[in-house]
N, C-alpha and C positions, 0 to 999 in steps of 0.2 A: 154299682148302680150310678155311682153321684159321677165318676169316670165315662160312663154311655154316655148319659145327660150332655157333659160336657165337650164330649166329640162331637155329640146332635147337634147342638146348638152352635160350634165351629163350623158343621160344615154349611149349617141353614146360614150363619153370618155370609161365611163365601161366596152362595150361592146368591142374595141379599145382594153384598159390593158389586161380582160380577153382570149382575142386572145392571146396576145401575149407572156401570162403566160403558155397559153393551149400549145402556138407549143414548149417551152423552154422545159416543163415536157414533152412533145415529144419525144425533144432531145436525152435526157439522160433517157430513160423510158426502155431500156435494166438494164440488171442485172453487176456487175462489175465484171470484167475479173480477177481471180487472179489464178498466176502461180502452185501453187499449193494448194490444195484444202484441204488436210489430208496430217497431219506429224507425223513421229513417234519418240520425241523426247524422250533424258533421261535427268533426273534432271541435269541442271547446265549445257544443250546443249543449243546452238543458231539457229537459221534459220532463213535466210529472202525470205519473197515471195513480188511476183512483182504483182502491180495492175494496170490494164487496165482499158480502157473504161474509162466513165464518163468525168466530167468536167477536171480532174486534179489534184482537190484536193478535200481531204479527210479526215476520220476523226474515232474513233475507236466507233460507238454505242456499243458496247456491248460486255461484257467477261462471261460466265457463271462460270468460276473459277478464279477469280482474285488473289486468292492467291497460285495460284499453276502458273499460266499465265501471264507473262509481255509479256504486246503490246503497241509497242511501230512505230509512222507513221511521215516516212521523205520524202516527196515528193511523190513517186509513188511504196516507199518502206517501207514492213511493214517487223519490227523484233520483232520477238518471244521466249520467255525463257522460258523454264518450270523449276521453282522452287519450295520450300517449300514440300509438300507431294506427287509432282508430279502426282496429280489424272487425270490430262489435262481437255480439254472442249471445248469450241465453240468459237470462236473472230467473230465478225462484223463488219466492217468496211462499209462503206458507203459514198456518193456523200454530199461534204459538202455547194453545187449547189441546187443538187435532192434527197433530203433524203430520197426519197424512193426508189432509185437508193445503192442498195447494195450486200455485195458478204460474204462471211461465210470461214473460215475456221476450222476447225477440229483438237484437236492438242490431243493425246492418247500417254500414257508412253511406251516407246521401250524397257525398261529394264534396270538395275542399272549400265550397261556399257554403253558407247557412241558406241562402234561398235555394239549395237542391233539396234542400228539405223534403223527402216525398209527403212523409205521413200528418208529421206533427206541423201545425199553422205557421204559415213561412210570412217572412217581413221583406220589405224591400225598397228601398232609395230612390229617390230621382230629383238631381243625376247619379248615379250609381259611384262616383264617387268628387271629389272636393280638389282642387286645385285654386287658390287665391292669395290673394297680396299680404304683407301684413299690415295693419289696420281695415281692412274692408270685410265684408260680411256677405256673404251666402247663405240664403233661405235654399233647405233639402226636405222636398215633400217625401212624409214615411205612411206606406200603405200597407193594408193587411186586414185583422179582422178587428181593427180600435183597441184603444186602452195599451199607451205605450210609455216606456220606461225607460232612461238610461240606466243601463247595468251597469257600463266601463267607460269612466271617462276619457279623453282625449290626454295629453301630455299638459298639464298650464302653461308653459314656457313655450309652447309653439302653438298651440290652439284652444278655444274653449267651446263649448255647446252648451246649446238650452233648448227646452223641449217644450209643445206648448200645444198640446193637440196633438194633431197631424205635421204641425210644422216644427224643423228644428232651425236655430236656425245657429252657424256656424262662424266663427271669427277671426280670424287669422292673428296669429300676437308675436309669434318667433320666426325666424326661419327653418324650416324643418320640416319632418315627415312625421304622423302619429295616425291615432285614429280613435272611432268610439265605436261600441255595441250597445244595440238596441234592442228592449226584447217588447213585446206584447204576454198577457194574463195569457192567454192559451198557450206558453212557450218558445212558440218559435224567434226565436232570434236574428241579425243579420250584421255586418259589422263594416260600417262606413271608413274608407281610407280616407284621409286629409294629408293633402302639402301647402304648405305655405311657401311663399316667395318671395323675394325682398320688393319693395313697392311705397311702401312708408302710408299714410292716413291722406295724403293729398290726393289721393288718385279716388278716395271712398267720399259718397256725401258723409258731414254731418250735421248732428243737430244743436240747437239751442236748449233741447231740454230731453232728456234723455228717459225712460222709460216712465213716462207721464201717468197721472191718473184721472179721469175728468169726471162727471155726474150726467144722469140723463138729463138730457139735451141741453148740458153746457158746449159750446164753441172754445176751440183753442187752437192759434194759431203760432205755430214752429219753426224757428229762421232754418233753412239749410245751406251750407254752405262747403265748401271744399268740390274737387271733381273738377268737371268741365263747366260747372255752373248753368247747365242745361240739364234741367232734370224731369223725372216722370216717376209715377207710380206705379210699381211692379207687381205690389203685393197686401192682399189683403184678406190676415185667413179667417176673419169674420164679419165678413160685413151688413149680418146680420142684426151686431151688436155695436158696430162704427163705421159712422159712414167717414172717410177719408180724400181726398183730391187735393194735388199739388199744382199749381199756379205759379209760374215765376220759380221765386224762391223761397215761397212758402207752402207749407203743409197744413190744412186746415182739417183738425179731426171734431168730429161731432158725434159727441154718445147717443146711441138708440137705445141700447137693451144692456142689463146687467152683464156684466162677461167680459172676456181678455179677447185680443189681437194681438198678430205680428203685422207690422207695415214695413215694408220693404218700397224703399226708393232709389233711383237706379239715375246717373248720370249718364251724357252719351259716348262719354270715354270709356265706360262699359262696367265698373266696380260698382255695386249696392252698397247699400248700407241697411239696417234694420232697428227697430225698436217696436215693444211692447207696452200695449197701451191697456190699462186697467180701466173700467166703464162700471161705476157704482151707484149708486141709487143716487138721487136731486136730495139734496138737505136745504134746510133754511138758512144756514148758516151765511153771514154775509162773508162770499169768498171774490178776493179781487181774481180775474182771470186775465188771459191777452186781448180783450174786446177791448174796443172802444167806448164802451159805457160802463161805470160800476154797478155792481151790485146792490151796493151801498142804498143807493137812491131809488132803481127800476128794478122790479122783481126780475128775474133771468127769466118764467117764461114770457113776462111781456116783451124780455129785449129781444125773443127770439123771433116772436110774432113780429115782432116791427122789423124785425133785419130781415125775416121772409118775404115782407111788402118791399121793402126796398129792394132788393132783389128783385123780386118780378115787376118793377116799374123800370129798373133797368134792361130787363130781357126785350119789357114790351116797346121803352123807348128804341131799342137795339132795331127791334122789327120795323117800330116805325120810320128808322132811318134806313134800314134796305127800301120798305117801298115806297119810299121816297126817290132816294136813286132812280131806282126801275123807274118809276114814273118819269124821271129827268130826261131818261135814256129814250123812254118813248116817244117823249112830246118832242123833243128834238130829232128823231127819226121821221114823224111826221112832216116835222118845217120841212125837214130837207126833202124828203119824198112828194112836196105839195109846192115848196118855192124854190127848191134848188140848191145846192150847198151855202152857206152862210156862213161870216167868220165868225161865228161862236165856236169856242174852243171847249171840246167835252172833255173833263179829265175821267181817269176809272172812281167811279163814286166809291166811298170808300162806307164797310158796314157795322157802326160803333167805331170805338174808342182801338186803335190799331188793327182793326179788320179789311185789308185789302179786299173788292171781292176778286179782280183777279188772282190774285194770290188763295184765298178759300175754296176758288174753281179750278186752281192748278195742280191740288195736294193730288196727290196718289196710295187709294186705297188699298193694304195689301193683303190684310187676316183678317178673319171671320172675327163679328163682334156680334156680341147677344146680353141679356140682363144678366150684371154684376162686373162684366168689364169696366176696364178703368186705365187712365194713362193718355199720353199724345194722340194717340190714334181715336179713342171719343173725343176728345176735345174738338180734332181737325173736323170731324162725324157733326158733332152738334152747330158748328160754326157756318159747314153746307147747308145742314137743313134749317138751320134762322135763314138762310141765305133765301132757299128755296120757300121759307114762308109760312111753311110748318111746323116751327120749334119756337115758343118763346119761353123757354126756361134760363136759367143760369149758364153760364159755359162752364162746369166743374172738374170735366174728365173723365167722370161716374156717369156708363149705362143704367139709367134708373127707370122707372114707370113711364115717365114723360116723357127720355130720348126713346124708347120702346115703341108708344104711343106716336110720336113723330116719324120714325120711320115707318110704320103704317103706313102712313098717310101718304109718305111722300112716294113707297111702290104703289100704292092704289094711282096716285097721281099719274105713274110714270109708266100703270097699263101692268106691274107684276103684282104676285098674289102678296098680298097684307101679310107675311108673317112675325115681322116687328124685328127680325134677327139681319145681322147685315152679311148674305151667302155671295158666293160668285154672280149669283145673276146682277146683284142688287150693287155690287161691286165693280162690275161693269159699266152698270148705269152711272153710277158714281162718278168714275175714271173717264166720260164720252170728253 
């Protein structure tokens, strides 16, 4: 009897476990969820896809080309490399609960660049690749879907990079060939060439103070020097947060808003240079800076206040010596048209301080300008329209609200539509 018992209750155990094995493979008796199914990578590119479902954890069953495929599984994250001859192939992954519980990926070669990328989010350069002097510097805009990284540095001995946003920017140090990869959060990758060339730092601008820090709305002004000694500003990848204009041979930056910039300034012998300008909050603290006034004595925002008046008492003296001129030019058109030629001798009235106007009426306009351009080509832009009577701001360099505003006026003036940007029609007019 006590023998029956004990087989009954064996076989009720059995039946007991295999229930409760039967509802577990239940469970998880779906297929596993992964984010992406098929990649198109190229040699020496990364990707990771995300896997669902299942228990949680997981495990790699199966590669059909292991030497061409690293897979590699960290929690509910799989990354994938295709290396070696990049033929690609299949990865499996699976429930390491319910093994039969699994999901497949796909992974096929994109092409010997990283922007053939089909599937996975591709990055991309411009200019597409780097040829420069050594000591001079090249600013390389990197586009994509944001949020960017250098993976693989360049060589130190012949190149360096720095990353700063969307801009990097690039510097020649050796002579030589190297290169860097970039990648962005969603994986895709792309991998910038660099050559340097022999050239030497004379052919690049540089500065008096090298990757500055300033406070809102302090003023600091930066010798530059080397180059052809004719210089402009190229580049400015926030000028939301600094506003920036080169003059002469200075570089005058003014903090707006918390945040970093790259400035890129470009001589006409054709080598930039670059530096990164750090914008942090106004403190009290007395800091001497490159103005002409200390701290010390005038709070910084009243010096700004005051150097803005001055400023525009110069723009407005500026006007008021064009129409002056013009008026010169009329009333002695008069005489002559009423008494006859006379020897009074007209010279070209000249508008400010080194302002020819024939020389401001001769320039020739060649590219489209709109709000946030910057460099020789607004400066020549703002010097016309004081000329014309429209403008009495600063001459800075910087398309701002005001040269915006001024051009307005001056196609309204000239019979084109107001739309404050300088096109071909307005370009024309310019150039008569």
């Amino acid at each position: 009897m006590n023998t029956l018992i004990q087989k009954g209750g064996l076989r009720l155990g059995l039946v007991i476990v295999t229930g409760v094995l039967f509802s577990v493979v239940n469970a998880y008796a779906a297929n596993l969820s992964v984010s992406q199914s098929n990649l198109g990578l190229s040699v020496g590119q990364t990707a990771t896809v995300n896997i669902a479902a299942g228990s949680g954890a997981y495990f790699v069953s199966g590669n059909t080309s292991p030497n061409s495929i690293q897979a590699n599984i960290n929690g509910p994250t799989l990354t994938l490399t295709l290396v070696g001859n990049g033929t690609g192939g299949t990865v499996t992954i699976c429930d390491a609960i319910t093994v039969a519980t699994c999901g497949t990926v796909t992974i096929t070669n994109g092409g010997s660049g990283s922007n053939n990328n089909s599937s996975a989010s591709s990055l991309f350069f411009n200019p597409a690749s780097v040829s420069i002097p050594t000591g001079s510097t090249q600013l390389v805009t990197v586009s994509g879907n944001g949020t960017y990284f250098i993976s693989s540095g360049a060589n130190p001995t012949i190149a360096s990079a720095s990353l700063n946003g969307s801009s990097l920017s690039v510097a020649g140090v050796g002579v030589g060939s190297t290169s860097i990869t970039a990648c962005q959060q969603t994986g895709g990758c792309n991998t910038l060439s660099i050559t340097t060339t022999a050239g030497g730092s004379s052919g690049a601008p540089s500065f008096s103070q090298m990757n500055p820090s300033i406070a809102i709305g302090q003023i600091l002004n930066i010798n530059i020097s080397g180059g052809s000694n004719i210089y402009s500003l190229s580049t400015n990848s926030n000028p939301n947060s600094l506003h920036a204009a080169v003059s002469g041979n200075t570089l005058t930056l003014s903090g707006k808003v918390v945040g970093s910039a790259i400035i890129g300034v470009c001589s006409s012998s054709g080598p930039c240079s670059s530096l990164t300008v750090n914008i942090t909050e106004a403190t009290t603290s007395n800091t001497t800076t490159n103005t002409t006034v200390s701290t010390n004595s005038i709070p910084a925002s009243f010096a700004l206040s005051l150097l803005t008046q001055i400023q525009n008492m110069e723009s407005q003296l500026l006007q008021f010596s064009s129409q002056l001129a013009q008026l010169k030019i009329s009333i002695q058109n008069l005489i002559n048209s009423n008494f006859g030629s006379t020897n009074t001798t007209t010279n070209t009235p000249s508008v400010g301080a080194g302002m020819n106007l024939g020389t401001v009426n001769s320039y020739r306009f060649t590219v489209p300008l709109s709000l946030g351009n910057s460099g020789n080509e607004v400066t020549e832009l703002q010097k016309r329209l004081l000329v014309e009577g429209v403008y009495s701001g600063e001459i800075t360099g910087y398309f701002g609200p005001a040269t915006e505003k001024s051009v307005k006026a001056y196609q309204a003036k000239r019979g084109l539509t107001p739309l404050g940007n300088v096109g071909p029609g307005t370009r024309a007019e310019l150039n008569k």
